[in-house]
N, C-alpha and C positions, 0 to 999 in steps of 0.2 A: 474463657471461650472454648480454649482447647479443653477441659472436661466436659463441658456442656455438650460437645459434640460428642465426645467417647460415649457418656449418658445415654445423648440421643441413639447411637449406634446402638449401643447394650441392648436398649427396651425394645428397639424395633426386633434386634433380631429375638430376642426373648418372647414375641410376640409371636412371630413365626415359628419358630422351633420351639418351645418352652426349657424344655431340655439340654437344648447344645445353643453354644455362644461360638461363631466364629475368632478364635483368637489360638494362642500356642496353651493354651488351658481349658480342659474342659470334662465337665463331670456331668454324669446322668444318676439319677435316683433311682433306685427300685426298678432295675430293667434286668429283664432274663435275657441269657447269653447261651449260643451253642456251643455245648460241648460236645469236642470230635471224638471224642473217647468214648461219652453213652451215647452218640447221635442223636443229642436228644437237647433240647433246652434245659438248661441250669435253674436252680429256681432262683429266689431273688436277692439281688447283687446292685450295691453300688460302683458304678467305672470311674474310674478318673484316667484321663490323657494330659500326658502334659510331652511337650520336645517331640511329637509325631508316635508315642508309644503307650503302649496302656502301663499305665504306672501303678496301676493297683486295682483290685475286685476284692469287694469286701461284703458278706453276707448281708441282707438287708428284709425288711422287713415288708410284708406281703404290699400289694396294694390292688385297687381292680384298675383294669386295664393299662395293664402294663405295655411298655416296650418292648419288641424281641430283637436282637440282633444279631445277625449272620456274618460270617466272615467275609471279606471282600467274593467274589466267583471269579473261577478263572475258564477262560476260552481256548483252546486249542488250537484252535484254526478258524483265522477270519481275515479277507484280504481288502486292505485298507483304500488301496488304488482302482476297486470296483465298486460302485456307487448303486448296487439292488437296481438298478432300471435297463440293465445292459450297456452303460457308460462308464467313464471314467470319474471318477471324484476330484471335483476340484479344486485348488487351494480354498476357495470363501465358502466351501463346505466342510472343510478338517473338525474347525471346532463345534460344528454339528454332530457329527460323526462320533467325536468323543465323548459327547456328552449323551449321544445314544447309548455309547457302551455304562458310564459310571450310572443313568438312570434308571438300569436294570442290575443295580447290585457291583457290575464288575469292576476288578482293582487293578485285573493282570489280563493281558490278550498277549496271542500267540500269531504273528502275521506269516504266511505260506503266497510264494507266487509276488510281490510286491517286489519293488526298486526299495535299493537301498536304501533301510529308513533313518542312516545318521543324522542326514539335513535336515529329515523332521524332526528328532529329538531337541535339534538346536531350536527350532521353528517353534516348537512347544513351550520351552523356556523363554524365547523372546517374546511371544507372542502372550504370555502369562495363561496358557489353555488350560483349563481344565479337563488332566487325560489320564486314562488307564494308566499303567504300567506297560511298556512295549516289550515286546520279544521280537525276535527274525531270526527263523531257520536260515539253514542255505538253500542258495539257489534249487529247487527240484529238479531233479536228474529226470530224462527224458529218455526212451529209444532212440539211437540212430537215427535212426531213419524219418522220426517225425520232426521236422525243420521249426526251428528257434531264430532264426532269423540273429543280425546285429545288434547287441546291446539289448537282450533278451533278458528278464526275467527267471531265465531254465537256464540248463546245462546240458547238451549232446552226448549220452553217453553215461559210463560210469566213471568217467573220471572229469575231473573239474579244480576250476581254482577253488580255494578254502581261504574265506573271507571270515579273518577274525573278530570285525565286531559283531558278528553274529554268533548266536547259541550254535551248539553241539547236536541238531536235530536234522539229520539230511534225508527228505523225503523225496523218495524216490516212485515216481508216477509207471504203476506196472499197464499202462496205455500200449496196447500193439497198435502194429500196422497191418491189417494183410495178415492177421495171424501170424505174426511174427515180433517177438516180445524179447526182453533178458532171460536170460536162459539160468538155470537152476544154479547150476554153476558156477558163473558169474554174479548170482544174486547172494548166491552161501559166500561166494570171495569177499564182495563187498562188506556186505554185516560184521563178517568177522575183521577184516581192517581196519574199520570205523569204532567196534569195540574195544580193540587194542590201543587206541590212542583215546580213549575215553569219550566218544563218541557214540550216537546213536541212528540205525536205520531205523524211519519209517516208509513202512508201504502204503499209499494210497491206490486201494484196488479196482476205483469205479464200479463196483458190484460186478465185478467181473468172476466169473466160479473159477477157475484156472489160476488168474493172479489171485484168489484167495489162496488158493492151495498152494502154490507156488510160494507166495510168503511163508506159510505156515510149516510146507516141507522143508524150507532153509534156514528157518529159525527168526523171522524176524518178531518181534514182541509188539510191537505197536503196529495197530490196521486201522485205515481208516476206508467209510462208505462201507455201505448198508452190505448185508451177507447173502448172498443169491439161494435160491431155493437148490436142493442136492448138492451144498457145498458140506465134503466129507471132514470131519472135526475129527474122526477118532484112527488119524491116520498113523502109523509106526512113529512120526518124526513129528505128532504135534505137541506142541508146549502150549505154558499160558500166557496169555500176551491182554493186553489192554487191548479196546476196541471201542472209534470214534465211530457210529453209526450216519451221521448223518446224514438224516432219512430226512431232513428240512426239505437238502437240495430236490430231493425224488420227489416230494408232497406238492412245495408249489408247482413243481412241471404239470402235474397232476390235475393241480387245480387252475396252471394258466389254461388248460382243454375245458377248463368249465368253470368260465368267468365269473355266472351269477353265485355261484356259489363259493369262489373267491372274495367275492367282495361281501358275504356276508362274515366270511371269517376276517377279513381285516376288520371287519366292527368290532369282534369279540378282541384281534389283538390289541387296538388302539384303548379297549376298555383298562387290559390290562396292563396296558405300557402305553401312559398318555404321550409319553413323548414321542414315539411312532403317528398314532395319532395326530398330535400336533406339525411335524414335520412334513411326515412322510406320506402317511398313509392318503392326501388327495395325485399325489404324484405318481401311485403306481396305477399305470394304463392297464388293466387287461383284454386281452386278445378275446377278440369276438367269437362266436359259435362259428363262424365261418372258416374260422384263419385256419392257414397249412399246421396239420398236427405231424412233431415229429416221435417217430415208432419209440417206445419204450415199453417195459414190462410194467404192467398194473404196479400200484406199491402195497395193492392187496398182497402181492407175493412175497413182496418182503417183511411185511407186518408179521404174515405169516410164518415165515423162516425163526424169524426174531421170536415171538412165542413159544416155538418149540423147541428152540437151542439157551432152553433156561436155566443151563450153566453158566452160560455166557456173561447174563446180567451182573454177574458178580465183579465183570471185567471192564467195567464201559469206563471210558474216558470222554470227556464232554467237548465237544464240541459243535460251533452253531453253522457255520459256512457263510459268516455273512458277508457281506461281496456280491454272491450268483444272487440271481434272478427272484427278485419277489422277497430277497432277506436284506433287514439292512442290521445295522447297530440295534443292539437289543433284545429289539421285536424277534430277530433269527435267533434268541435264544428261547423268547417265547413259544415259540412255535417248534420247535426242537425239544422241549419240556414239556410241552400239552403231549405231545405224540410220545414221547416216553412214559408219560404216567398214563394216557390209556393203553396202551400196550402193557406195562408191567403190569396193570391191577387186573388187566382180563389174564396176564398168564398166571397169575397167582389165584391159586382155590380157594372159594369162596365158599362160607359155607351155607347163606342166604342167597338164594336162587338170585341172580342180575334181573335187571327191569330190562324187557327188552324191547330197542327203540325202532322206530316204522322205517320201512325198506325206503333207500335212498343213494344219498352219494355217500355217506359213510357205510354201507354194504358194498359198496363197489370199493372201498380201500380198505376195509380190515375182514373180510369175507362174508360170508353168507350171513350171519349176524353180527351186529354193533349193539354194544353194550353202552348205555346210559352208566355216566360215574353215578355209582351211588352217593347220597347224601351222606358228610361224614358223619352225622350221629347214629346214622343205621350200618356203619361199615366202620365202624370205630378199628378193627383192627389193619385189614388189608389199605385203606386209604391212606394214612399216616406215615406207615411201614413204607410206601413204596415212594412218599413224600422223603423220608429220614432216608432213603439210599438214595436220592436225587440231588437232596442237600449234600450229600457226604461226595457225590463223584462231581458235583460243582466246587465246593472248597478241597477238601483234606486230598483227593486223588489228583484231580486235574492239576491243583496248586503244587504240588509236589514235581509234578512230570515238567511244568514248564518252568520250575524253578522258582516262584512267587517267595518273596524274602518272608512271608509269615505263613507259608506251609497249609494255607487252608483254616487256618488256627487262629483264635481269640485266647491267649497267653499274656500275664503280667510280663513286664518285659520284650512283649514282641510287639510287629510296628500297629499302628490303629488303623486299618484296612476294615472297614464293616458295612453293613446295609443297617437302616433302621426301618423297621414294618410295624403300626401300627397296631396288626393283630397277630394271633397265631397262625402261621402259614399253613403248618400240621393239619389245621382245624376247617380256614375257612375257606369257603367257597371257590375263590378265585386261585387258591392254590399258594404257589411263593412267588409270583407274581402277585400286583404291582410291589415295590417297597415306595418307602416316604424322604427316604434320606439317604445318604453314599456320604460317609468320611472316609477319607484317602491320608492316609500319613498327620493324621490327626486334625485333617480342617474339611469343614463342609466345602463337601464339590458340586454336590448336587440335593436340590428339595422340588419336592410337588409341591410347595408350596410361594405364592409370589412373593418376592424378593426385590430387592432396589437396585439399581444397575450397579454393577461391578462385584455386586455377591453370585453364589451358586446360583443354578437356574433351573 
């Protein structure tokens, strides 16, 4: 009786996946794998995982439509305890949440701004969740003078306790009051202390033009939030530094002042991340044409900045912000990766004229013309290209910076962290969104496809 059930288990999941068996062994046929080294897909190769690790690729012989798989993606910055609606996240919402992040690829997140997440790690294990890999910076340092209140999330100041079960990342929020911010000074003191014990400063600069420079003149290497228009790059004291744009947070504000237009973009994300879709996406209210707008700079301006400082893109470090408003698991990486790949293929020279698309609310955020993505078979070179450096700063960069135990890397001997995507991401339409499948440490965590309770979902 007890084979008969293994049987039954086998075929069903055989069924569903053809390729992958949930169990501590598992082999796929003829599927191309990214390689970090030519950025590029491998041709064809047999996997085998077995004990949570790729135990072997082994050249294989052609076939049509193959499988592609990507290395697990890693996040930078996303805060666990803010739930996209302006609430808090609830306990009976955690294992939604995780299962946002692994149905969009990711293996590793990087949480900023959240309570201690020991008890959840324990929470996760009891609870049998299926969840990313966690990270926890320290507390972020705050100004003086802006009040953190009792059993705060932040730190007062530049100095603070140093909580060791968290990483070696202390992000420091360059927030004045009153025009009155950490002083230069004090910013170069800090950086260099934190280096010295093998430590790292980040600045998060709210697009602020001052705390960019103010970072950049004291050496900090990591920035994060969009770069303001007249922020000077080529100054005596600038170095190279990684750079999290997230330009997410700025788009939806953008589009919470213009509802209808919001909610036709939540169609296209929920197309390309059904799990948003299915979750999330009837839950986010937006603000009516009526409601009080609060002042900000177009994000035409930063579209703009970002185009023109295209040295830069060499330096991006990825991250989605989900937590704020309008992002949640996932989908805030969707939409953080639609906006980097129109942006990088209009900064990149084309050498076939763009199609260009009728005046609207994408002229009002990327300027006076918006550029339709070309179809890939007519733009075979810039589409691709700007795909292969978006794949590369979601594994091999980001995975590096937060430490991810396989580096961004699909390696014999390293852990089995992958996406499976059905087509070529390079190629098709929809970009590297949706994928089909997430193994995590060598077991399905997640499928689009339906499953019987107590498998991936």
């Amino acid at each position: 009786m007890k084979n008969r059930r293994l049987l039954s288990l086998t075929l069903f999941l055989s069924a569903i996946a053809p390729s992958i068996l949930l169990s501590q062994s598992l082999k796929m046929k003829s599927v191309r794998i990214w390689d970090s080294e030519k950025a590029n897909f491998s041709g064809f190769v047999d996997l085998e995982v077995g004990q949570g690790k790729i135990l072997s690729m082994k050249p294989a012989s052609p076939k049509p439509n193959p499988e592609y798989l990507l290395p697990g993606f890693c996040d930078a910055s996303v805060t666990i305890s803010a739930n996209g609606q302006g609430g808090k996240t609830n306990k009976a919402e955690l294992s939604r949440v995780f299962l946002g992040f692994l149905s969009a690829g990711f293996s590793h997140i990087e949480s900023v701004g959240d309570p201690n997440l020991t008890s959840l790690q324990s929470d996760i294990v009891r609870s049998k969740w299926n969840a990313p890999i966690l990270s926890q910076t320290q507390k972020p340092h705050l100004y003086p003078d802006l009040e953190v209140g009792d059993g705060s999330n932040y730190q007062s100041g530049l100095k603070g306790n140093w909580d060791s079960k968290r990483n070696g990342h202390v992000p420091i929020f360059l927030k004045e009051k009153e025009n009155r911010g950490f002083s230069q000074t004090e910013l170069f003191a800090k950086r260099k202390e934190l280096e010295s014990n093998g430590n790292l400063a980040v600045a998060y600069t709210f697009a602020d033009k001052t705390s960019w420079e103010d970072a950049l003149d004291t050496g900090f290497t990591v920035l994060f939030h969009p770069m303001p228009v007249g922020t000077n790059l080529y100054r005596t004291q600038k170095r190279d530094f990684l750079w999290a744009p997230l330009f997410g947070i700025l788009y939806l504000q953008e589009l919470k002042r213009k509802p209808e237009v919001g909610k036709e973009e939540a169609v296209t994300w929920a197309k390309v991340h059904p799990y948003f879709g299915k979750v999330w996406k009837e839950n986010l209210i937006w603000e009516t044409e009526n409601s009080e707008e609060t002042e900000s700079e177009p994000f035409s301006l930063y579209a703009s900045q970002f185009r023109l400082e295209t040295e830069t893109h060499s330096n991006l470090l990825f991250a989605s912000g989900s937590g704020h408003w309008g992002l949640f698991p996932g989908q805030a990486a969707v939409v953080e990766v639609m906006l980097w790949e129109s942006l990088l293929q209009e900064a990149k020279k084309k050498e076939e004229k763009p199609n260009v698309a009728s005046k609207g609310f994408w002229e009002s955020l990327f300027g006076n013309k918006s550029y339709t993505l070309l179809p890939t078979n007519r733009d075979e070179e810039s589409l691709p290209q700007v795909r292969r450096r978006i794949i590369q700063t979601l594994t091999q960069t980001t995975c590096q910076y937060v430490g991810a135990d396989h580096g961004g890397r699909l390696r014999v001997g390293g852990p089995a962290h992958f996406s499976i995507l059905s087509e070529n991401p390079l190629k098709r339409a929809s970009g590297i969104f949706p994928i089909e499948s997430m193994v995590l440490g060598g077991k399905l965590v997640y499928t689009s496809k339906p499953t019987k309770e107590g498998t991936a979902k």
